[in-house]
C-alpha positions as a LaTeX table, in Angstrom:
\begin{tabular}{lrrr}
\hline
Residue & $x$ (\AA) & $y$ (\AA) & $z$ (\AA) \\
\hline
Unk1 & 0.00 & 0.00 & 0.00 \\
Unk2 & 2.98 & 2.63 & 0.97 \\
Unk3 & 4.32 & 1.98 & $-2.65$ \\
Unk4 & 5.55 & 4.85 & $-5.34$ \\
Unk5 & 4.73 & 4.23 & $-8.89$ \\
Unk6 & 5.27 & 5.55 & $-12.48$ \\
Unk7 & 1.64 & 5.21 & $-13.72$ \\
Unk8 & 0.23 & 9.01 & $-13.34$ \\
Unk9 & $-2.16$ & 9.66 & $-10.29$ \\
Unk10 & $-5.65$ & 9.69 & $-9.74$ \\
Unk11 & $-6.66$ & 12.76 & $-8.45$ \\
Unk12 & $-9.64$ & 10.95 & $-7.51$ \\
Unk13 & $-7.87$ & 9.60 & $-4.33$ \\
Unk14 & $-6.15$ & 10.15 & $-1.31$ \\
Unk15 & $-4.21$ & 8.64 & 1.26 \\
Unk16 & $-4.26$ & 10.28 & 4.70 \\
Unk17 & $-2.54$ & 10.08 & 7.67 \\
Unk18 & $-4.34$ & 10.58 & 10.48 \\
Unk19 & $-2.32$ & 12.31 & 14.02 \\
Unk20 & $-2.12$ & 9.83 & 16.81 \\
Unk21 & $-1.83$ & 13.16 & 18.95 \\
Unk22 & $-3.50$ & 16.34 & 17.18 \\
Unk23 & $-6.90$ & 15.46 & 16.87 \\
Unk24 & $-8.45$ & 16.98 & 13.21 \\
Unk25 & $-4.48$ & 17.19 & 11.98 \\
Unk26 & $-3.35$ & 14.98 & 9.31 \\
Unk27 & $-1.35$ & 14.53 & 6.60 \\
Unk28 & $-2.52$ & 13.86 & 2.79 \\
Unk29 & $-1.26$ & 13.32 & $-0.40$ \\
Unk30 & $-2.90$ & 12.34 & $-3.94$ \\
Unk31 & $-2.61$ & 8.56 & $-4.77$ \\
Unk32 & $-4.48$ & 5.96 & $-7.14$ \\
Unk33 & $-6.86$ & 3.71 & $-5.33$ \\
Unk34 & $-4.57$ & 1.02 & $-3.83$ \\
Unk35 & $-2.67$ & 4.30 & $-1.91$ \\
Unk36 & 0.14 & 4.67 & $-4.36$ \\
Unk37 & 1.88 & 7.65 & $-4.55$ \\
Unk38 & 4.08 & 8.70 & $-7.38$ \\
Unk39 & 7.08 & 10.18 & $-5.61$ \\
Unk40 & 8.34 & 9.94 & $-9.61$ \\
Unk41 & 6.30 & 12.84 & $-10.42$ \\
Unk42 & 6.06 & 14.36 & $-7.16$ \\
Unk43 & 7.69 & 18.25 & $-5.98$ \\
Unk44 & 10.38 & 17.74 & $-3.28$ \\
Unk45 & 8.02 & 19.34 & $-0.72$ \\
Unk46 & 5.69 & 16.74 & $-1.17$ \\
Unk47 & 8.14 & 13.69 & $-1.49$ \\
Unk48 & 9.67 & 15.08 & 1.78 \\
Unk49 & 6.10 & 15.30 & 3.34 \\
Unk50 & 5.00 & 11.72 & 2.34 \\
Unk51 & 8.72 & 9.99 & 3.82 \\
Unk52 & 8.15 & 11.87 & 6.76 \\
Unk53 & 4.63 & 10.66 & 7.20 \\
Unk54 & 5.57 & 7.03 & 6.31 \\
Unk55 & 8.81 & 6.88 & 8.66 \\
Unk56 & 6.39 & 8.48 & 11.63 \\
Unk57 & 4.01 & 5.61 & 11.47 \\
Unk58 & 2.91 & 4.90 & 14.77 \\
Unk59 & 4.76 & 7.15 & 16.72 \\
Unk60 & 3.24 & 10.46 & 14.83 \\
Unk61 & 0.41 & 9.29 & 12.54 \\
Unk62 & $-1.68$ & 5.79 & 12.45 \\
Unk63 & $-1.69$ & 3.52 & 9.59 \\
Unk64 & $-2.73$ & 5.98 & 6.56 \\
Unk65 & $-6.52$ & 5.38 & 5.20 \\
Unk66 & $-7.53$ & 5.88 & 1.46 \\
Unk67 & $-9.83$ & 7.96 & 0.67 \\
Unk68 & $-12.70$ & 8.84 & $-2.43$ \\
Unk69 & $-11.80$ & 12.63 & $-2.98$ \\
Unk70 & $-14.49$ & 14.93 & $-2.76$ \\
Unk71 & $-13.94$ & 16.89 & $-6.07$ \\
Unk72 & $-17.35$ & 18.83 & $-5.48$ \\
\hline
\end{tabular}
């Protein structure tokens, strides 16, 4: 699920990772729908942003969720 890949995004998607401290604070980043983000493509700030999340897993954020974007 914590994967990178080539194949472009769908911004239909999300993966989120929830605070295990700040309640209502998360982090997010646009994925396909089996949580995939492609760091390929990706800016630095958001590369940097999704490591960070990943490599806090359980002692910042919980295991990331994906999501059905709201595009409305």
């Amino acid at each position: 699920m914590l994967q990178s890949t080539s194949a472009p995004v769908a911004a239909r998607y999300e993966i989120r990772f929830r605070s295990l401290f700040k309640e209502g604070r998360a982090l997010s980043f646009p994925c396909d729908r089996e949580g995939h983000v492609d760091l390929a493509n990706a800016n630095e700030r958001l590369r940097s942003n999704y490591l960070f999340a990943r490599a806090m897993l359980g002692r910042e954020y919980a295991m990331p969720i994906v999501l059905e974007r709201d595009l409305h």
